[in-house]
C-alpha positions in Angstrom: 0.0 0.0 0.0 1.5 3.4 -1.1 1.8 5.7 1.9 1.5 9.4 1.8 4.2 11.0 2.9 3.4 13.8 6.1 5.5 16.7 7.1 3.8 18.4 10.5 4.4 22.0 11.0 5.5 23.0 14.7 6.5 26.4 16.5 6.5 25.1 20.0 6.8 22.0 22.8 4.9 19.7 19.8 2.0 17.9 22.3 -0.2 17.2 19.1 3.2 16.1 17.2 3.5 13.9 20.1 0.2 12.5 19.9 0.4 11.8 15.8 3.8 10.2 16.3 2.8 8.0 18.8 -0.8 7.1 17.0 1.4 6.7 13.7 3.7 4.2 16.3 0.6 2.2 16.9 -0.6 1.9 13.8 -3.3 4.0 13.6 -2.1 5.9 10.7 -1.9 3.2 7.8 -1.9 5.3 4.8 0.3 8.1 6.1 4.1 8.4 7.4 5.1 10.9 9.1 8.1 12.0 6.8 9.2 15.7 8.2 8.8 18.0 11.2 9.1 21.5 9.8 9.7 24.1 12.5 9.1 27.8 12.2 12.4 28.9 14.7 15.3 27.0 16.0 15.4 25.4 20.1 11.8 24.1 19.8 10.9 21.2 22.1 9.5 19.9 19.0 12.4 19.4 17.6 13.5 17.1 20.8 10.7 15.2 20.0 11.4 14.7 16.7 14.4 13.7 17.4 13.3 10.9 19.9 11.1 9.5 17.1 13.9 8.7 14.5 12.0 11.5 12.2 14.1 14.2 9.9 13.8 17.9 10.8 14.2 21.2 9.5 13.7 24.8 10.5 12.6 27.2 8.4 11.8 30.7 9.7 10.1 33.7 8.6 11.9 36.1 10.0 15.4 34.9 8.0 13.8 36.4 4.9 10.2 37.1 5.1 9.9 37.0 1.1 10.6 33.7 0.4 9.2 32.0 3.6 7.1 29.7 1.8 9.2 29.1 -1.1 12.0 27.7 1.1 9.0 25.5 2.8 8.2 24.5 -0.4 11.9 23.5 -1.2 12.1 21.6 2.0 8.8 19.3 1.0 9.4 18.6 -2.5 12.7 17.2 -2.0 11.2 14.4 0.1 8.3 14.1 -1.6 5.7 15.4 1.0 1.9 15.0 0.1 -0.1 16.6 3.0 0.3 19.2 5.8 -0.4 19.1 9.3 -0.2 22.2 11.5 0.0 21.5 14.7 1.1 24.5 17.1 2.2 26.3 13.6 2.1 29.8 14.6 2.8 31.2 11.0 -0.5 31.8 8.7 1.0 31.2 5.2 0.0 33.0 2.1 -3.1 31.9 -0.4 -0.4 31.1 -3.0 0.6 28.4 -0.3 -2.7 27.4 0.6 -4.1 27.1 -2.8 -1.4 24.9 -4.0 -2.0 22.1 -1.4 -5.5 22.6 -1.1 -7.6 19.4 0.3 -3.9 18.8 1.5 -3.5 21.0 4.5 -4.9 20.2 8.1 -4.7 22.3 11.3 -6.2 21.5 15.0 -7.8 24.2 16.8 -8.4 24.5 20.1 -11.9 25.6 20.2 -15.4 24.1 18.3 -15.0 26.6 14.9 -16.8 28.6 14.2 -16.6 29.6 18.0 -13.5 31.5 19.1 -11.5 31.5 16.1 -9.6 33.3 13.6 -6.8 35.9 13.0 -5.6 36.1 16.6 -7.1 33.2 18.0 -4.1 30.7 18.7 -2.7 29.0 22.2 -4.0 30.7 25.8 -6.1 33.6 23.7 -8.6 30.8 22.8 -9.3 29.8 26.2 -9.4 33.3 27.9 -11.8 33.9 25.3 -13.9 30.9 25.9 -13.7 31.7 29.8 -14.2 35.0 29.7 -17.8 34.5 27.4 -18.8 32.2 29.7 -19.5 28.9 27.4 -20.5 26.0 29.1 -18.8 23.3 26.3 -15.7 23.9 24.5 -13.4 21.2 22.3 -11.5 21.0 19.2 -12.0 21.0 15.5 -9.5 19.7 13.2 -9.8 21.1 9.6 -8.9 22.3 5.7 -6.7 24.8 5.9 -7.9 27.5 3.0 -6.5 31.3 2.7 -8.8 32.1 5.9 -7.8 31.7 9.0 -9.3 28.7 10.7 -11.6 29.1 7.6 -11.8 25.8 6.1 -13.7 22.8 6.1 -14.3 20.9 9.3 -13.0 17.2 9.3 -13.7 16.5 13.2 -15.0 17.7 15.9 -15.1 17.1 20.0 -16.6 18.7 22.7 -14.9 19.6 25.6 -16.5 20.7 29.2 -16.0 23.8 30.9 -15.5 23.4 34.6 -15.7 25.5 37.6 -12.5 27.1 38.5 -11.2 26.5 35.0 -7.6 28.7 34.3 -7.0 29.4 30.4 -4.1 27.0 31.5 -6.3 24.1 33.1 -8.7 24.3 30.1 -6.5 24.2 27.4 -4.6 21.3 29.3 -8.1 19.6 29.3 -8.7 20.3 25.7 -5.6 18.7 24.7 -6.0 15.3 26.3 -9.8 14.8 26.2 -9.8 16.4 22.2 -7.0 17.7 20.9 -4.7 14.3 20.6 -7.5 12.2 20.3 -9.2 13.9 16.7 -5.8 15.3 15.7 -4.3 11.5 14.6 -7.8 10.3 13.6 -8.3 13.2 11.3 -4.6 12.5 10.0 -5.8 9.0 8.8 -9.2 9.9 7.0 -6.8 12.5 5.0 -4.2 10.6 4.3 -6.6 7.7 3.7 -8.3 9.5 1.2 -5.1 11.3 -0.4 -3.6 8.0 -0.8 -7.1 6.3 -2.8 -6.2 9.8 -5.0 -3.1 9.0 -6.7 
């Protein structure tokens, strides 16, 4: 069975990297390999993690020549063949040029239920201050498309999470990640990869 090769895009400690890694380790991910971690700046715990999993890394970074950012991404996953995305922590929105050419190809997690809570400015504790400070009773994940809108694309999965009394942004978004987060993120991987691979 041909595998699609996956490159995940990190700019942090990598949780959801960890949790695709280890899925992919257990076979959960039959029609993808995890091929490439991609990180947008250098000393990310990511990159540890990478590391620990026998998996080739790079860094590319924005702020080394802003102009060619996605170009030099581009370099990266063509030379090793790469046939789908996933951001996961990527703190970088890349341009509609980008987008557009891996379209149906590109996945990010977010940690709230789009349309909810989302959008430019919407990454890491924002999310859950926001969430908190509205007042919501539920909260979760979505994993989705990624499109030339931020957090704009199609859903793939979804799971609820519950607010609790005496949440912290930081409790929350702990809770998010294990009870939605790494459980969808890996799940979603496979019913892309699944379908990219029935493609070619």
């Amino acid at each position: 069975m041909e595998k699609i090769k996956i490159a995940v895009f990190v700019s942090g400690g990598g949780t959801n990297l960890e949790a695709i890694l280890k899925a992919s380790e257990a076979g959960k991910i039959p029609h993808g390999e995890i091929a490439l971690v991609l990180a947008s700046k250098p000393g990310v715990y990511a990159l540890e993690r990478a590391k620990n999993h026998g998996i080739e890394s790079v860094v590319v970074s924005r702020r080394d020549d802003p102009e060619s950012f996605e170009d030099r991404i581009e370099k990266e996953l063509s030379a090793r063949g790469i046939g789908m995305i996933v951001l996961a922590g990527f703190l970088s929105i890349l341009n509609a040029d980008f987008t557009d050419r891996w379209d149906g190809k590109i996945i990010n997690v977010h940690p709230a239920l789009i349309p909810s809570f989302c959008g430019k400015g919407f990454y890491g504790l924002r999310v859950h201050e926001a969430a908190l400070d509205y007042g919501v009773k539920v909260t979760g994940a979505t994993v989705h498309y990624v499109n030339s809108v931020p957090d704009g694309g199609k859903i793939i999965l979804q799971k609820a999470v519950y607010v609790e009394d005496g949440d912290t942004p930081e409790i929350l978004q702990r809770r998010v990640m294990e009870q939605a987060e790494w459980e969808i993120l890996p799940k979603a991987v496979e019913i892309v990869a699944e379908k990219l691979a029935g493609a070619e």
